[in-house]
C-alpha positions as CSV (number, residue, x, y, z in Angstrom):
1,X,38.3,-15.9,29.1
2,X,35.8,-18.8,29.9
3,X,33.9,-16.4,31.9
4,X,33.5,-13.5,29.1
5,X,32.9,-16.3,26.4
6,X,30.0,-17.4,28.8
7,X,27.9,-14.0,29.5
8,X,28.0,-13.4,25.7
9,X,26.5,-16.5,25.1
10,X,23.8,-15.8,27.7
11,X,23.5,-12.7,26.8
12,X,22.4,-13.6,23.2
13,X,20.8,-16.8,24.8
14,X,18.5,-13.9,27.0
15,X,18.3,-11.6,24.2
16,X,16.5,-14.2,21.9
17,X,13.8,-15.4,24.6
18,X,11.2,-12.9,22.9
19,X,11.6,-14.3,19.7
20,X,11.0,-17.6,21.0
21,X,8.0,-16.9,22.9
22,X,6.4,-14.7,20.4
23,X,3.7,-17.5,19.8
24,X,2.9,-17.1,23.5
25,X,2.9,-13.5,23.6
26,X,0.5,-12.9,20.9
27,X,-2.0,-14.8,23.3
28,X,-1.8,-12.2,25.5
29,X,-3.2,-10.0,23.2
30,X,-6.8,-8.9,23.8
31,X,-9.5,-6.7,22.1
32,X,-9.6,-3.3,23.5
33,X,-5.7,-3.0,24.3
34,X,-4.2,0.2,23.4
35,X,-1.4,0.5,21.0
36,X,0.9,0.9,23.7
37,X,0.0,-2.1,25.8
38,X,0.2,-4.0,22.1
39,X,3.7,-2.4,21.8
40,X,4.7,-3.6,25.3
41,X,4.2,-7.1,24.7
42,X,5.4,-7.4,20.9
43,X,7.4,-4.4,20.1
44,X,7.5,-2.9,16.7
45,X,5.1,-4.6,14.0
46,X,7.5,-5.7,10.7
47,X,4.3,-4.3,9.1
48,X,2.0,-1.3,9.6
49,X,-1.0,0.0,7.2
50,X,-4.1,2.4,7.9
51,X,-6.8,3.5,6.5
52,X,-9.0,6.4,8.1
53,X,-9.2,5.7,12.0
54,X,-8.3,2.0,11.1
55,X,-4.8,0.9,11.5
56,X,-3.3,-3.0,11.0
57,X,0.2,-4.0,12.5
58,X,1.4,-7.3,10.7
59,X,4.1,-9.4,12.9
60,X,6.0,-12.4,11.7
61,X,6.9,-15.2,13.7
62,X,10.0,-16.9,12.6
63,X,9.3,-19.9,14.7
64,X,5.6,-20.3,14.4
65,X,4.6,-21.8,10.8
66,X,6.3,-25.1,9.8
67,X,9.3,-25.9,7.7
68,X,7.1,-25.1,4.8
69,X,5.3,-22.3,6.0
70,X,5.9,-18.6,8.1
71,X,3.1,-17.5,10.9
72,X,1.9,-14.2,10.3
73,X,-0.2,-12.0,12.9
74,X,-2.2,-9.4,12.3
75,X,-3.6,-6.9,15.0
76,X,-6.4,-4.7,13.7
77,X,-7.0,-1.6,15.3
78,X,-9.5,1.5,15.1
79,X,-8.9,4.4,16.9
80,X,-5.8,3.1,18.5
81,X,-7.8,0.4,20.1
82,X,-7.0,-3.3,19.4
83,X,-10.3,-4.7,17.6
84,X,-9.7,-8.0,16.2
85,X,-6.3,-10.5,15.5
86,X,-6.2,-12.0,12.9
87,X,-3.4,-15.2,12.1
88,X,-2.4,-17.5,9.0
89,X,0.2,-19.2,7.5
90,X,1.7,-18.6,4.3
91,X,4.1,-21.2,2.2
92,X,7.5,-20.4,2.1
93,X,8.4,-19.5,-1.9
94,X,11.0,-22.0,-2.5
95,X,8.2,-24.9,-1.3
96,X,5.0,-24.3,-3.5
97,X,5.0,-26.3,-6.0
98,X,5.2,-24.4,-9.8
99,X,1.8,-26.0,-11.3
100,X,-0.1,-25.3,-7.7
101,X,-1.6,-22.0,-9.9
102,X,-2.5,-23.8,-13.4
103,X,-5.3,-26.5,-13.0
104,X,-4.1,-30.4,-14.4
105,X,-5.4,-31.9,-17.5
């Protein structure tokens, strides 16, 4: 029972490693990549949007902002060839503060 109770806990242990080196794997992202080579080393984006011959997959890091923020990445492509990243945080909604949008008296 030990045994079984120990693969599924590497198993998950394994299965999660992507997650947790998204940060790195984005690195090895370069301009000129195909969509393929892009899929390869992220998989699917949690985004996708396109316009024309020009084509945006938005991933989200779980691990990579700060307990107050989320990482976002955004690989831009045109004509299914990786032409710019582009990153940035963004603040988690139950963190910004209410009056950050209405300037003080």
């Amino acid at each position: 029972m030990k045994k079984i109770i120990l693969f599924f806990c590497l198993t998950i242990i394994l299965s999660s490693c992507k997650v947790l080196n998204f940060g790195h794997n984005i690195m090895l992202i370069e301009q000129g990549m195909t969509k393929n080579e892009v899929l390869k080393i992220l998989g699917e984006p949690s985004d996708r949007q396109f316009q024309g011959a020009e084509e945006s997959w938005r991933y989200i890091d779980p691990l990579g902002g700060t307990t107050t923020s989320t990482q976002y990445y955004i690989v831009w492509f045109d004509n299914n060839i990786v032409t710019s990243l582009t990153t940035y945080n963004e603040p988690l909604p139950n963190t910004q503060n209410n009056n950050s949008h209405h300037p003080r008296r």
